[in-house]
Backbone as CSV, one residue per row, in Angstrom:
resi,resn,N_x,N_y,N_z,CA_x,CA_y,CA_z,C_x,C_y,C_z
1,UNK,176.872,77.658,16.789,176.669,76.975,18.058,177.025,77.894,19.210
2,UNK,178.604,78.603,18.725,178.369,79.808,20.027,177.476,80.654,20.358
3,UNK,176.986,81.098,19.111,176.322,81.802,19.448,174.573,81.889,19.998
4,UNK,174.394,80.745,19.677,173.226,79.776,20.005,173.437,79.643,21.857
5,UNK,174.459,79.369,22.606,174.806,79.878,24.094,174.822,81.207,24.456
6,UNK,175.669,82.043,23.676,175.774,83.335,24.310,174.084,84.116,24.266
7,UNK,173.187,83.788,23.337,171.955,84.198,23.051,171.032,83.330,24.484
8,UNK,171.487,81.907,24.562,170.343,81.349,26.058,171.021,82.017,27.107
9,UNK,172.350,82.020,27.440,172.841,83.206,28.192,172.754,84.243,28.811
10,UNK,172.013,85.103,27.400,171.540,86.576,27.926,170.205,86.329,28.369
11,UNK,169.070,85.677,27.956,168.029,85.396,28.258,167.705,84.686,29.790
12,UNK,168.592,83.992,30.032,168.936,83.565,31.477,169.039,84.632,32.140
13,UNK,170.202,85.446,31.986,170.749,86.830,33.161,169.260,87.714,33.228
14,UNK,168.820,88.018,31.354,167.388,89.141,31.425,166.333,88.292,32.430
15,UNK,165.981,87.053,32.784,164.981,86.542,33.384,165.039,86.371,35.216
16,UNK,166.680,86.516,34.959,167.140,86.856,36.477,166.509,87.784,37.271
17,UNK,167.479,89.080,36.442,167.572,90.659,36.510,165.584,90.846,36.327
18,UNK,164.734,90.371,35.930,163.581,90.447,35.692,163.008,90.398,37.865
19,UNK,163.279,88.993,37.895,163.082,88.415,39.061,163.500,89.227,40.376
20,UNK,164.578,89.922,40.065,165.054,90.281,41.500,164.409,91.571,41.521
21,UNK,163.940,92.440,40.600,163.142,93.783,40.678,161.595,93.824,40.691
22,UNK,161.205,92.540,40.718,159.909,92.476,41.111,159.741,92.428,42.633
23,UNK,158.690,93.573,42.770,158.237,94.120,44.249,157.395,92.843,45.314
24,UNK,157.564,92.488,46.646,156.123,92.047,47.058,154.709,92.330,47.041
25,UNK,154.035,91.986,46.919,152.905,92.525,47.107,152.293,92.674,48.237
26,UNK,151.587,93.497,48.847,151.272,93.409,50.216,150.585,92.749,50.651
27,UNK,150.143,92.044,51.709,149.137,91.296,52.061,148.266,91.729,52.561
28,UNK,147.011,91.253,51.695,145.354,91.950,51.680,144.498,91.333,52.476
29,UNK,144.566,90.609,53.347,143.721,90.005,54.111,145.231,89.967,55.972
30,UNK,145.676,90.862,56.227,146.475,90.768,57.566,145.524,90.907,57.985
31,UNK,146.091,90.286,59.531,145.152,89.951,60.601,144.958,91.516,61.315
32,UNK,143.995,92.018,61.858,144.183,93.429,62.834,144.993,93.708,63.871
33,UNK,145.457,94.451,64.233,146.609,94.098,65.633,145.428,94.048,66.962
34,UNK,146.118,93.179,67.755,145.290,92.849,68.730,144.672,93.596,69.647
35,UNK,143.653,94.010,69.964,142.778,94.586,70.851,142.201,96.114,70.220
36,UNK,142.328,96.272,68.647,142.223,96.926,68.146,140.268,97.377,68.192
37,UNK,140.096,98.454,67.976,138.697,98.680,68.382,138.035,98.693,67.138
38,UNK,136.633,98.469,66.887,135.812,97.931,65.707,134.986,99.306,65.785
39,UNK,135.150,100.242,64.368,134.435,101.220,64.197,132.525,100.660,64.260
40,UNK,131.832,101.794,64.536,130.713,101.704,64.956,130.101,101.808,63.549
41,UNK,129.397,101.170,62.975,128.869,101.478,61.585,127.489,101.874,61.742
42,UNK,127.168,103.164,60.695,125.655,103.581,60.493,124.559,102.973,60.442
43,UNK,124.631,101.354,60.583,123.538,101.011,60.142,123.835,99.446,60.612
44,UNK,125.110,98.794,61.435,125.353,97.798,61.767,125.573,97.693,63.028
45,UNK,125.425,96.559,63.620,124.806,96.233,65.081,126.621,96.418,65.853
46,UNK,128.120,96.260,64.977,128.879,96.302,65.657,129.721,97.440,66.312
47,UNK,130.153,97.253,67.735,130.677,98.461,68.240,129.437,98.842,69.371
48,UNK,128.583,98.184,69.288,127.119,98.894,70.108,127.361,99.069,71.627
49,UNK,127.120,100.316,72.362,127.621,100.394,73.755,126.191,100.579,74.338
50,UNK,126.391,100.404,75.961,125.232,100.451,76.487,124.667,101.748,76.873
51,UNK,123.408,101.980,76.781,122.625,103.105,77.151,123.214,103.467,78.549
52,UNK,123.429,105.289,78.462,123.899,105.906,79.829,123.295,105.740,80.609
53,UNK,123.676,105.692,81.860,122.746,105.969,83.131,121.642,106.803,83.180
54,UNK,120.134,106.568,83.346,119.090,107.158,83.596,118.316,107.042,82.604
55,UNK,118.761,106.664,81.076,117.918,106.602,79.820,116.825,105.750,79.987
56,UNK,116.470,106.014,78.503,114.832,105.005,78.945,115.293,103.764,79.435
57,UNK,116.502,103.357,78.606,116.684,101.707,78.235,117.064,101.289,79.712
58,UNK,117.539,102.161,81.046,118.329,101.755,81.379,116.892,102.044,82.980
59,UNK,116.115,102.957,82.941,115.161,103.560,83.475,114.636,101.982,84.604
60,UNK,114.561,102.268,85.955,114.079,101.251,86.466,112.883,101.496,86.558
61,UNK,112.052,100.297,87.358,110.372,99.950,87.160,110.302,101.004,88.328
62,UNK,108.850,101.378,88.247,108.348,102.405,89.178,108.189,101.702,90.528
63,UNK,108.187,102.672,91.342,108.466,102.032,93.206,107.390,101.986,92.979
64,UNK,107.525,100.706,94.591,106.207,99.818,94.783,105.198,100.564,95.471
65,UNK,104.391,100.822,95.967,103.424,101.557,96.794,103.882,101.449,98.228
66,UNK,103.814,102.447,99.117,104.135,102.110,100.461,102.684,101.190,100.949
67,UNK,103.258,100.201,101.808,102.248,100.053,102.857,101.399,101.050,103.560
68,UNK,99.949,101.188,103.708,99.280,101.641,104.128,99.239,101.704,105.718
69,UNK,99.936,102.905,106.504,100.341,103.189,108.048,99.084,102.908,108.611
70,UNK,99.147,102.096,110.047,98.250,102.022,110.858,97.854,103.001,111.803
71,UNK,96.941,103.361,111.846,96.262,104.352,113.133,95.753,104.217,114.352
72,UNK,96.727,104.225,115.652,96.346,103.475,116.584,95.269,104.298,117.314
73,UNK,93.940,103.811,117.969,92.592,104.093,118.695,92.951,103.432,119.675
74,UNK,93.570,104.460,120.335,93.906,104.227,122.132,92.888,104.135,123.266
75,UNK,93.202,103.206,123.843,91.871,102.981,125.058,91.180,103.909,125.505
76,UNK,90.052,103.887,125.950,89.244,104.888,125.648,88.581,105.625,125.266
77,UNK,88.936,105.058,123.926,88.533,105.897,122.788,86.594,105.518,122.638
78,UNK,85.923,106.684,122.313,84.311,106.692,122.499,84.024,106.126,121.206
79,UNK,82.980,105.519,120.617,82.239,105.126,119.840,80.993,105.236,119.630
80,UNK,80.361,106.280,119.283,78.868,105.583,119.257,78.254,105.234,117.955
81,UNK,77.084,104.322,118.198,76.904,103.849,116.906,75.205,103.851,117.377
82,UNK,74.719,103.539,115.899,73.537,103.840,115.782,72.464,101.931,115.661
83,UNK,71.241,101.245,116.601,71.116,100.259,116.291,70.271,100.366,115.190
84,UNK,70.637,98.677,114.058,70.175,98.447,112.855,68.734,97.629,113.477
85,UNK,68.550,96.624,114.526,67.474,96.723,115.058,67.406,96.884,116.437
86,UNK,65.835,95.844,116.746,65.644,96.076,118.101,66.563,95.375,119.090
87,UNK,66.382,95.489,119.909,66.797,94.865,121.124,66.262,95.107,122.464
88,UNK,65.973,93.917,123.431,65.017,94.393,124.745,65.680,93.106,125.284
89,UNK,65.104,93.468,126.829,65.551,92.327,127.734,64.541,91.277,127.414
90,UNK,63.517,91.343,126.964,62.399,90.729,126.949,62.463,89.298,126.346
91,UNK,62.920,89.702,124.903,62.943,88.838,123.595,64.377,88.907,123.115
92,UNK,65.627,89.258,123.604,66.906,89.396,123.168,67.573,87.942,124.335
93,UNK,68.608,87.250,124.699,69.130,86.292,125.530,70.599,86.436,125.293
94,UNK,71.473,86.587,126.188,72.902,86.508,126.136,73.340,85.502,124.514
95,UNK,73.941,86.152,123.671,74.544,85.555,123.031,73.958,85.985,121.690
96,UNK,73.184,86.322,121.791,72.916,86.860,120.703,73.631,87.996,120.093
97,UNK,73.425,88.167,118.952,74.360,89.126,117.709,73.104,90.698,117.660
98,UNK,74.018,91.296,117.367,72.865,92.809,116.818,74.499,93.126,115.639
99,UNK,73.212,94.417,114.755,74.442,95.177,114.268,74.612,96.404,114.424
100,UNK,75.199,97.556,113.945,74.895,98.796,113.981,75.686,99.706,112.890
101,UNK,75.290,100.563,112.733,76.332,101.493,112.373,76.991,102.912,112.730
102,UNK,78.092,103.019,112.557,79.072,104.354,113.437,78.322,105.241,113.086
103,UNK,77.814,106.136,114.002,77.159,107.523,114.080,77.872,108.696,113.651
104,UNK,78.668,108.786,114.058,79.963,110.311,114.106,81.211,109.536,113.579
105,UNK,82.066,110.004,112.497,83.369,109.507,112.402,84.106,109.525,113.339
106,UNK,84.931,108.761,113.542,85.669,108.553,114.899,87.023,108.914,114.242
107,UNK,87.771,110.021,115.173,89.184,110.689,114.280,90.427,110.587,114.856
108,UNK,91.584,110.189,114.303,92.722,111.038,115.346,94.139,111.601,114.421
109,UNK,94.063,112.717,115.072,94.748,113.802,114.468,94.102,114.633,113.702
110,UNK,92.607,114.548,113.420,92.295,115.280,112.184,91.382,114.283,110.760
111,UNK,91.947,113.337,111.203,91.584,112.122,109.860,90.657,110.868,110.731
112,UNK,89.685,110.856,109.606,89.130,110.090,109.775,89.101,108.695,109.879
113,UNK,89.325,108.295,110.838,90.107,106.590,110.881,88.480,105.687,110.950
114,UNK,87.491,105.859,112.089,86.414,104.964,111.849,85.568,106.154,110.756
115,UNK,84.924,105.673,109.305,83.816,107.032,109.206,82.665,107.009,109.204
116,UNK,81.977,107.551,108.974,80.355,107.673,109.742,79.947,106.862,108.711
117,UNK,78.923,105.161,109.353,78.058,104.386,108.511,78.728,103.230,108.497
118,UNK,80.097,102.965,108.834,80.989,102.250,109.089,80.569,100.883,110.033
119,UNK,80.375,100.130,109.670,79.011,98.685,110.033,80.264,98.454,111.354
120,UNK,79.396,97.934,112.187,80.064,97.223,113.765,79.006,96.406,113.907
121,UNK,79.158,95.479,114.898,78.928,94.035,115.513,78.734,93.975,116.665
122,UNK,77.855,93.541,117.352,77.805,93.441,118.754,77.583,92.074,119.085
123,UNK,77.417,92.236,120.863,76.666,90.687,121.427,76.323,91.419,122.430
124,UNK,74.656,90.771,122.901,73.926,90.623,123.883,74.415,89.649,124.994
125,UNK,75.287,90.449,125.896,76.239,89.445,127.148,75.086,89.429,128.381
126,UNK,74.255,89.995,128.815,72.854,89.847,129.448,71.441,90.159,129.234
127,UNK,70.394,89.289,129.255,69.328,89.649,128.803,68.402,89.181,129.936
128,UNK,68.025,89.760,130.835,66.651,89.520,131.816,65.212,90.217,131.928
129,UNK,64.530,89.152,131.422,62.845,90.024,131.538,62.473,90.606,132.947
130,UNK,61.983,91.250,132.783,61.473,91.600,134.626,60.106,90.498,135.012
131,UNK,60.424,90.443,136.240,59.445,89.227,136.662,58.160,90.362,136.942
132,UNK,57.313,88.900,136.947,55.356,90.120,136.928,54.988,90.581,138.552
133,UNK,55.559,90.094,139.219,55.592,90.854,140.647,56.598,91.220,141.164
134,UNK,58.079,90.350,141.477,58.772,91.163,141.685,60.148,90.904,140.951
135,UNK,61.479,91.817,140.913,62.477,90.837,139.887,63.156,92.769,139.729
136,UNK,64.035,92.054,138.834,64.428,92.928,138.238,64.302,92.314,136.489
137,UNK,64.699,93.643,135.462,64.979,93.435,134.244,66.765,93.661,133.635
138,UNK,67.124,92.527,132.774,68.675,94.093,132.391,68.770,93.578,131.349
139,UNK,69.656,94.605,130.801,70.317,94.459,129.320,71.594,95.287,129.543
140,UNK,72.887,93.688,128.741,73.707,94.928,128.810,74.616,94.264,127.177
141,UNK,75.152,95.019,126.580,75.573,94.861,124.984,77.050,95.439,125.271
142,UNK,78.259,94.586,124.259,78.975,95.185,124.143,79.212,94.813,122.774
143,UNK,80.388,95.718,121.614,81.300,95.920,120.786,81.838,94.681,120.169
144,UNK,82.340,94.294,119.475,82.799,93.148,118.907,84.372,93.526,117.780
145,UNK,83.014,94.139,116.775,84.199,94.790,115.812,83.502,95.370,115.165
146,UNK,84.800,96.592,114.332,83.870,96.865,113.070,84.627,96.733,112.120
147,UNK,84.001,97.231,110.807,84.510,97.387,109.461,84.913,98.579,108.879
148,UNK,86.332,98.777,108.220,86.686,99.603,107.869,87.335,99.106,106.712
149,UNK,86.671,100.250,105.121,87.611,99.746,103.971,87.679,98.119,103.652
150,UNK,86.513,97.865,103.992,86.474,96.462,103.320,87.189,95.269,104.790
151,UNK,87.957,95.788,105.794,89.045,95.125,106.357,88.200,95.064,107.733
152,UNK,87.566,94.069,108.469,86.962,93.781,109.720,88.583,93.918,111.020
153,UNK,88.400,94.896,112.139,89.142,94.662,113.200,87.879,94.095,114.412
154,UNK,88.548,93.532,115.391,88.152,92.529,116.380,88.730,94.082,117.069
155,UNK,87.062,94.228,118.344,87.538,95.439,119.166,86.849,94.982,120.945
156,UNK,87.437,95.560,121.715,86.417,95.114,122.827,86.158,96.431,123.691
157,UNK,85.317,96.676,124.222,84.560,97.517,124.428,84.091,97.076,126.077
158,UNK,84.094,98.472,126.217,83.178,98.027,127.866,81.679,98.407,127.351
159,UNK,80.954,97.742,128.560,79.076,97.654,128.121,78.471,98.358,127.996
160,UNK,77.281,98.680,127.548,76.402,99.363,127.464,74.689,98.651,128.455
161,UNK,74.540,99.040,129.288,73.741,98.225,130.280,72.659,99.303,131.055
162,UNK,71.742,98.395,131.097,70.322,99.239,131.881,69.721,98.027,132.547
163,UNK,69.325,98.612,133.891,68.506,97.393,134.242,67.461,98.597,135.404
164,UNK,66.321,97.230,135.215,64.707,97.891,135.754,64.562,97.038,137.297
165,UNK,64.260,97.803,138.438,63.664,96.897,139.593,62.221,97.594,139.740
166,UNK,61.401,96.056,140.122,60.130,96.383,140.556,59.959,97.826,140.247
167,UNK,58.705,98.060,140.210,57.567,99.486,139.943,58.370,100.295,139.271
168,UNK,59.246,100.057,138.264,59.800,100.938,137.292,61.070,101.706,137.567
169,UNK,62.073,101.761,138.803,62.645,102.083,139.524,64.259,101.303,138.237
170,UNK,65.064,102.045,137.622,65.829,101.576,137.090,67.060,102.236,137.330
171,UNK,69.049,101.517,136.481,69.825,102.367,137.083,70.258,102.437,135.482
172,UNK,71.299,102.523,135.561,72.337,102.696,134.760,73.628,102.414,134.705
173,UNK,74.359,101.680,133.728,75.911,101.340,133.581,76.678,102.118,132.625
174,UNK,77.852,102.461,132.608,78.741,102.967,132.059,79.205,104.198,131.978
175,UNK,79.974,104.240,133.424,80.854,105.301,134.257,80.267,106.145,134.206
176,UNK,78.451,106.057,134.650,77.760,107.412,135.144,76.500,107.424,134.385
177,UNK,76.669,106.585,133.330,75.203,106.554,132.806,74.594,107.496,132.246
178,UNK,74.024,108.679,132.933,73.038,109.344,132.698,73.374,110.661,131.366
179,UNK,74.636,110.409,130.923,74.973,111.554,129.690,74.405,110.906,128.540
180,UNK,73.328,111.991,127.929,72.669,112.145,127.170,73.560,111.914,125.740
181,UNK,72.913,111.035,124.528,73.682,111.069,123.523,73.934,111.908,122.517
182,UNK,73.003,113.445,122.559,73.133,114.235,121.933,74.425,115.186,121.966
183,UNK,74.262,115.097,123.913,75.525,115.759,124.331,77.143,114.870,123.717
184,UNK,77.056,113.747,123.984,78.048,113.009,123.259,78.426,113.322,122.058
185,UNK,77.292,113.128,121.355,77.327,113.490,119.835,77.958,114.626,119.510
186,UNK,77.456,116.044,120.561,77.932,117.156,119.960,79.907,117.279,119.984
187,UNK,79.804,116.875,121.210,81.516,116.344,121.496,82.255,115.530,120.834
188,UNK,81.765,115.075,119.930,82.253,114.217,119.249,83.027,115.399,117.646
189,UNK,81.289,115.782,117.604,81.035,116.720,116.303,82.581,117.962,116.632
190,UNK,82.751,118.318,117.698,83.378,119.717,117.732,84.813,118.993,117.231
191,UNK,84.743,117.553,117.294,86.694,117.182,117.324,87.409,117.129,118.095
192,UNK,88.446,117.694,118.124,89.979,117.841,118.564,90.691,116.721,118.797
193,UNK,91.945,116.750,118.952,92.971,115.852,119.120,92.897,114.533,119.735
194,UNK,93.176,113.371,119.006,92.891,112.217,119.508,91.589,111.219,119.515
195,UNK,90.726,112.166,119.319,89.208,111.351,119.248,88.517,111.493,120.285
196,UNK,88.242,112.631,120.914,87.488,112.407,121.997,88.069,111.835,123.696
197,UNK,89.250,111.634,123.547,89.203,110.642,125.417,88.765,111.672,126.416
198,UNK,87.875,110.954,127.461,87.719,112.484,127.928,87.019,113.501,127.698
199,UNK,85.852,113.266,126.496,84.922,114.215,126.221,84.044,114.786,126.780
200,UNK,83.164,113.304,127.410,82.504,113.777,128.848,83.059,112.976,129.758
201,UNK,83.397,114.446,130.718,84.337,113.599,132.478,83.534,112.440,132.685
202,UNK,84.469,111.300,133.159,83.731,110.283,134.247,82.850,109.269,133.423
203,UNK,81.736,109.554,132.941,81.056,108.334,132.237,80.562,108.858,131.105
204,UNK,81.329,109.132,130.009,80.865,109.362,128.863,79.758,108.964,127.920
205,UNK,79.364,108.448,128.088,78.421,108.109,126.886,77.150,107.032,127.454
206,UNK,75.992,107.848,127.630,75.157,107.194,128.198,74.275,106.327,127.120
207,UNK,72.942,105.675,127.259,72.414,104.850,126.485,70.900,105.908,126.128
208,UNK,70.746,106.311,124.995,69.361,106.784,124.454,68.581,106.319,123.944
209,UNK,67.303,106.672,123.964,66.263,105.923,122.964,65.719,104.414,124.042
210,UNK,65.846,104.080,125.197,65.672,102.614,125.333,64.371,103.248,126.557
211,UNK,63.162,102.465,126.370,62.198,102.596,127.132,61.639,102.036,127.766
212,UNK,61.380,103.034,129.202,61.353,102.592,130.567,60.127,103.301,130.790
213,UNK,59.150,102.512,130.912,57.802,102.438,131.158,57.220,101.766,132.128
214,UNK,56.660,102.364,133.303,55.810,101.232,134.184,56.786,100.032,134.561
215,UNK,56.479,99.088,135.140,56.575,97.730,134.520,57.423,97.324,133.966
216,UNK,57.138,98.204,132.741,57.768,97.350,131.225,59.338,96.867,131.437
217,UNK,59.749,96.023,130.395,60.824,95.206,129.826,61.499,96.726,129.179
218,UNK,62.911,96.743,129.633,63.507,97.714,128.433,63.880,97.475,127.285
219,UNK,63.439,97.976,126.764,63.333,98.177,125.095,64.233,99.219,124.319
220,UNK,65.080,99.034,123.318,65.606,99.692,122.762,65.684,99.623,121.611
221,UNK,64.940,100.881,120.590,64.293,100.309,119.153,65.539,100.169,118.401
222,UNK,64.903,99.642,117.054,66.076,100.597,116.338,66.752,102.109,115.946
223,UNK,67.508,102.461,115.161,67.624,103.691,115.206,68.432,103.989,116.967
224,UNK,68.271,103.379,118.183,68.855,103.994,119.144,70.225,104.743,119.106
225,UNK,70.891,105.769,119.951,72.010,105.483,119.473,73.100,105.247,120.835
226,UNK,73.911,104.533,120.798,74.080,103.556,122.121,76.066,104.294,122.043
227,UNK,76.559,104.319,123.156,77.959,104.461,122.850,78.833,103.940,123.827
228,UNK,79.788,103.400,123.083,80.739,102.505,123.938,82.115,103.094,124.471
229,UNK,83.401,102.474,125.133,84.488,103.419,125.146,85.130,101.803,124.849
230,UNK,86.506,101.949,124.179,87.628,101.020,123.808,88.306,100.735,125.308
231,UNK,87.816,99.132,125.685,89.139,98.815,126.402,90.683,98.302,126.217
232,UNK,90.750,98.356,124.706,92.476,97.615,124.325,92.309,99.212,123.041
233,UNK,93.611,99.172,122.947,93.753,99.993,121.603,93.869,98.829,120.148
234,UNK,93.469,99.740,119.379,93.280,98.952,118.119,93.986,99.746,117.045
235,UNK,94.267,99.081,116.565,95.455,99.790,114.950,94.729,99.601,113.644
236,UNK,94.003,100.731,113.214,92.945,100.711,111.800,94.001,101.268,110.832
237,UNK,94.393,100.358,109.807,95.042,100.615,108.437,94.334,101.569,107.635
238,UNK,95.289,102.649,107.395,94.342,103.530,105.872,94.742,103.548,105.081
């Protein structure tokens, strides 16, 4: 029987002595310490930073186009244009429409702001037949607008005017009248700065092509080529 104790005894102390030399084990799932950084993996989305400054990813949309600068055609400025039809004092009456188109590009600085073929608009602001004994005849047309690039400007213009008394005896309007449109034309053709103001002194741009016959009603076919000067300035977008 003693010895039946001293034997559970030792087995007690060996199961002790067992117990107190067994190690912890470490813990396999600890939490990370806080604010710890997450390696970037070869082939996994975590850790991902943003593209540097200027990269494609980061690359802004292409600038917008500037607005297209306006070109201002300061008073004065000459025009001539070529008519698409007829016109006469005869058979034409205030209010009526014609059309035409720009003869010479009209420039400033160098660039072409109106260019040659460039459609314009008119109105017939007087139309008088000549009477069969005595009277006078007139015609006088001004400017409206033209077209540029698809984009119509509203322009006003001083007149273009002829008028007939008795036995064929006629004058002329627009600051002198009597300059020939070839001469215009060529002044136009040579250029320089601004567009012409001033090309020919005093009354630039007389009326060609319109016929003064006897009698007759003035007539101005088509094909004429007629030229005006700008009384407001106008701002043509390019």
């Amino acid at each position: 029987m003693r010895l039946k104790s001293v034997a559970l005894a030792t087995a007690t102390l060996l199961l002790v002595a067992a117990g107190c030399s067994k190690k912890p084990e470490p813990a396999s799932n600890a939490a990370a310490p806080t604010g710890a950084t997450t390696a970037t993996g070869t082939s996994g989305t975590a850790g991902t930073t943003a593209a540097p400054p200027g990269s494609a990813a980061t690359a802004s949309a292409p600038a917008t186009p500037s607005a297209p600068q306006p070109f201002t055609l300061p008073e004065g400025t000459v025009i001539t244009v070529r008519l698409n039809e007829r016109v006469s004092s005869k058979d034409s009456s205030p209010g009526d429409r014609f059309t035409a188109t720009v003869a010479q590009p009209v420039q400033v600085d160098g660039k072409d702001v109106i260019p040659k073929g460039a459609t314009v608009t008119g109105t017939v602001t007087d139309a008088k037949a000549l009477g069969k004994i005595k009277g006078s005849a007139t015609l006088r047309l001004v400017l409206d607008s033209v077209t540029v690039n698809d984009t119509k400007y509203d322009i006003h213009t001083s007149a273009v005017a002829r008028s007939m008394q008795g036995k064929g005896k006629r004058t002329a309007e627009f600051g002198g009248g009597g300059a020939a449109a070839g001469a215009l034309i060529g002044g136009l053709a040579g250029g320089g700065k601004g567009l012409g103001i001033g090309l020919l002194a005093g009354g630039a741009a007389g009326l060609a092509g319109g016929a003064f016959t006897g009698n007759k009603d003035i007539v101005l076919p088509a094909e004429t080529l007629l030229s005006f000067k700008l009384l407001k300035p106008v701002d043509v977008k390019m």
